[in-house]
C-alpha positions in Angstrom: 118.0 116.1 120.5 118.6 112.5 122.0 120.5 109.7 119.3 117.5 108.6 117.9 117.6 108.4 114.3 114.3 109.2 111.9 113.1 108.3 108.8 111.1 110.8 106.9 108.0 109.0 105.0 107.1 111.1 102.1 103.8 110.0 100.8 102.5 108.3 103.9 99.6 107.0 103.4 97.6 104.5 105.6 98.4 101.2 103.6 102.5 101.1 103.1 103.7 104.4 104.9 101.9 102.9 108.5 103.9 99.8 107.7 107.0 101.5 107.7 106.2 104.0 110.7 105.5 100.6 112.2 108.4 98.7 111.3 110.9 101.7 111.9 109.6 102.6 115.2 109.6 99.9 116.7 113.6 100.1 115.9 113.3 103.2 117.9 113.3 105.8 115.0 111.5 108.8 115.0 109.3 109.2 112.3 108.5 111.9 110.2 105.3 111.8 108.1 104.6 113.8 104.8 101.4 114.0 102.7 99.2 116.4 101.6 96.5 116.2 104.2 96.9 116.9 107.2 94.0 115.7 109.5 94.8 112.1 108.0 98.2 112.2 109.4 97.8 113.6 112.8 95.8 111.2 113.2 98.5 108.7 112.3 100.5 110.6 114.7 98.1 109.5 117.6 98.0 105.8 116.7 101.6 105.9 116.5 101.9 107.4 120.3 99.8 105.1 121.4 102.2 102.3 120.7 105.3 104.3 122.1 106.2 105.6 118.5 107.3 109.3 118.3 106.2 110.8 115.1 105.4 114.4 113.8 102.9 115.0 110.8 104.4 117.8 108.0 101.4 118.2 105.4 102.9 119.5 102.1 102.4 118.9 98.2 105.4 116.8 97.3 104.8 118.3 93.1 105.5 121.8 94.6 108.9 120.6 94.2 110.3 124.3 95.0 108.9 123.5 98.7 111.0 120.4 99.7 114.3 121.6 100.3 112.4 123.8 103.0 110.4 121.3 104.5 113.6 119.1 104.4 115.1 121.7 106.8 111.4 122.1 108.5 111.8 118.1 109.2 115.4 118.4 110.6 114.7 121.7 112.4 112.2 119.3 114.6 113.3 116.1 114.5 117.0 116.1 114.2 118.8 114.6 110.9 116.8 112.4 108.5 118.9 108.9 108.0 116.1 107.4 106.2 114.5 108.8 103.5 111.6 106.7 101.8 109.8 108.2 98.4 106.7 106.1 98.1 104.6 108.4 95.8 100.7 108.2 96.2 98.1 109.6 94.2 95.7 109.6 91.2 98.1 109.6 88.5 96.6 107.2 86.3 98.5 104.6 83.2 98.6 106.3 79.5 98.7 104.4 76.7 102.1 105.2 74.8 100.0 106.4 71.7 98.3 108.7 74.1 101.3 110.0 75.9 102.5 114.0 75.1 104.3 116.2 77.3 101.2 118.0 78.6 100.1 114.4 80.1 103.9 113.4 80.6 104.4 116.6 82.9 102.0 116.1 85.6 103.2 112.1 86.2 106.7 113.1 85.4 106.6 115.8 88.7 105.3 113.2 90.8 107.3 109.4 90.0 111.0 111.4 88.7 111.4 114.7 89.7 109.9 115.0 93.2 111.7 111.9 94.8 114.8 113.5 92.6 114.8 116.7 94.7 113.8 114.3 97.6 117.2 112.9 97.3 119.0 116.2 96.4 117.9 117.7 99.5 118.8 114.9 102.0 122.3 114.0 100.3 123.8 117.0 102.0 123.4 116.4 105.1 124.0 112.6 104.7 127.1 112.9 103.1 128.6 114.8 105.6 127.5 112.6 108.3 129.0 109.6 106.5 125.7 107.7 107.1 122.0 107.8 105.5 119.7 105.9 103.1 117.2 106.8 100.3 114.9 104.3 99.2 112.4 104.8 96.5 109.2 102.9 96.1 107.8 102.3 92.6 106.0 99.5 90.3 106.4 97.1 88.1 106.1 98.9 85.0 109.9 100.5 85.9 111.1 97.5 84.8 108.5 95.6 82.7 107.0 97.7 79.7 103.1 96.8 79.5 101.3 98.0 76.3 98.5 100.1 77.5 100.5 100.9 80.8 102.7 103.6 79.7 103.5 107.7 81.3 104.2 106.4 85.1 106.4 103.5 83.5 108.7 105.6 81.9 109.0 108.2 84.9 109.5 105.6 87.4 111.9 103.6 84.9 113.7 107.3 85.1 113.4 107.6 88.9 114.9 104.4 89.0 118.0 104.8 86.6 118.6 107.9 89.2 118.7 105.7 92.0 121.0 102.9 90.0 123.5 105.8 89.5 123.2 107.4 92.7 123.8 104.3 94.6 127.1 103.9 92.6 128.2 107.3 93.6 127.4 107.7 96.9 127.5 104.0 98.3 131.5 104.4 98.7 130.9 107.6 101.0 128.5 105.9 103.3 125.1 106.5 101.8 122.5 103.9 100.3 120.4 104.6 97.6 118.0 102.0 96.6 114.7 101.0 94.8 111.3 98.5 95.3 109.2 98.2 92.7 106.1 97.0 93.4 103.5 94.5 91.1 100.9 94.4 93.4 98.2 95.8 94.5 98.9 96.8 98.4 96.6 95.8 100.7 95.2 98.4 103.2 95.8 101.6 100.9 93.8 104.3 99.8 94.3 103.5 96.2 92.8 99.2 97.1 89.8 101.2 99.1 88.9 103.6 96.3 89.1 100.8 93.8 86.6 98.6 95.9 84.6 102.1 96.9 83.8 102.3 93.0 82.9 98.4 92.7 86.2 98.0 90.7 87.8 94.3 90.8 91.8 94.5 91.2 93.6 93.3 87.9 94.0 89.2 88.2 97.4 89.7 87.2 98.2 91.5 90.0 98.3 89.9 93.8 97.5 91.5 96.9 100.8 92.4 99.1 100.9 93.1 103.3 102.4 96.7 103.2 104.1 94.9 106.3 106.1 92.5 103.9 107.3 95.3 101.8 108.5 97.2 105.0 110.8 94.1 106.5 112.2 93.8 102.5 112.9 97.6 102.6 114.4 97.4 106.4 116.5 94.8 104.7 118.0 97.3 102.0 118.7 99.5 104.7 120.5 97.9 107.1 122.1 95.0 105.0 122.7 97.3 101.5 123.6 94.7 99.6 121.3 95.6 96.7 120.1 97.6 94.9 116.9 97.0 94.0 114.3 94.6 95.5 111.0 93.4 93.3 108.3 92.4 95.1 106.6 90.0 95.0 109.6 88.3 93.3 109.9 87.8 89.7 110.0 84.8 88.4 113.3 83.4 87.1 113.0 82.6 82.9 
């Protein structure tokens, strides 16, 4: 292995995680990509070559959460240590209303926004901690911080994700490894969740923007390198 570094993208899809293979790249990381198809990301693979980036697909189901520490070690076994790890979930876990929400609906969203990027981080941590070094960045929404009637079940396991992270940061910050948070209250432009939406004739909610995933990769290259937050909210809230 040379001294590159790598960050490992779980959930990279084509809107946000080809930002971030763009933007850490070009840095001269490795990148690893993870998602549960795996024709999509080879041929993510190729686009990145094409530009000079090195990058390795590693299809997997991120809610098979007795998988990850193995495909942790699959990720290091081929591309050295993971320095970066970003948790940026995707998929077609929709909003509950609170008055709707039980555990059997709880469960599935529950596996994908809090306890998947929780073993995420449990299986990096090792390795960073005994390196000294490493960051864990996970990406979620609005609704982490900002209760909306009507938009419950992901707000409450990304709110939990979240107080993780908070916690984790404080614990591990003084031994050399970031943990930190973006929650998102936007719609992101270029991902497969915008396309589906306009696919089915859908209009995107008013009060949400549009966001460049290529904005919300420089603010997460910021948390990493600069770590002097915690959290990031993007676009910015405004101050009451």
């Amino acid at each position: 292995m040379t001294d590159k570094k790598t960050i490992a993208i779980f959930g990279a899809g084509t809107g946000l995680g080809a930002s971030l293979a763009t933007r850490f790249g070009r840095e001269g990381y490795r990148v690893a990509l993870i998602a549960r198809r795996a024709a999509p990301l080879q041929a993510r693979v190729a686009e990145l070559a094409s530009v000079g980036i090195e990058a390795a697909a590693f299809p997997a189901d991120l809610t098979n959460l007795d998988g990850i520490p193995a495909l942790v070690r699959s990720i290091e076994d081929r591309q050295g240590s993971i320095d970066v790890a970003v948790y940026q979930p995707v998929g077609n876990v929709g909003f509950v209303p609170a008055v709707e929400l039980d555990a059997a609906k709880f469960q599935p969203i529950a596996n994908i926004f809090a306890f998947s990027p929780i073993e995420v981080s449990h299986a990096v941590l090792p390795g960073m901690l005994a390196r000294g070094d490493g960051a864990i960045v996970v990406v979620g929404g609005l609704t982490a911080t900002v209760p909306m009637p009507g938009l419950s079940g992901v707000g409450p396991a990304m709110a939990a994700a979240r107080n993780y992270i908070f916690t984790l940061n404080a614990e591990v910050g003084p031994k050399g490894v970031y943990a930190g948070t973006i929650n998102i209250g936007a719609f992101i432009d270029r991902s497969a969740g915008l396309r589906a939406m306009a696919a089915a004739g859908a209009e995107p909610d008013a009060r949400h923007p549009i966001i460049d995933p290529d904005h919300i990769a420089e603010e997460l290259w910021s948390l990493v390198t600069k770590r002097d937050r915690v959290e990031a909210m993007l676009p910015q809230m405004p101050v009451s």
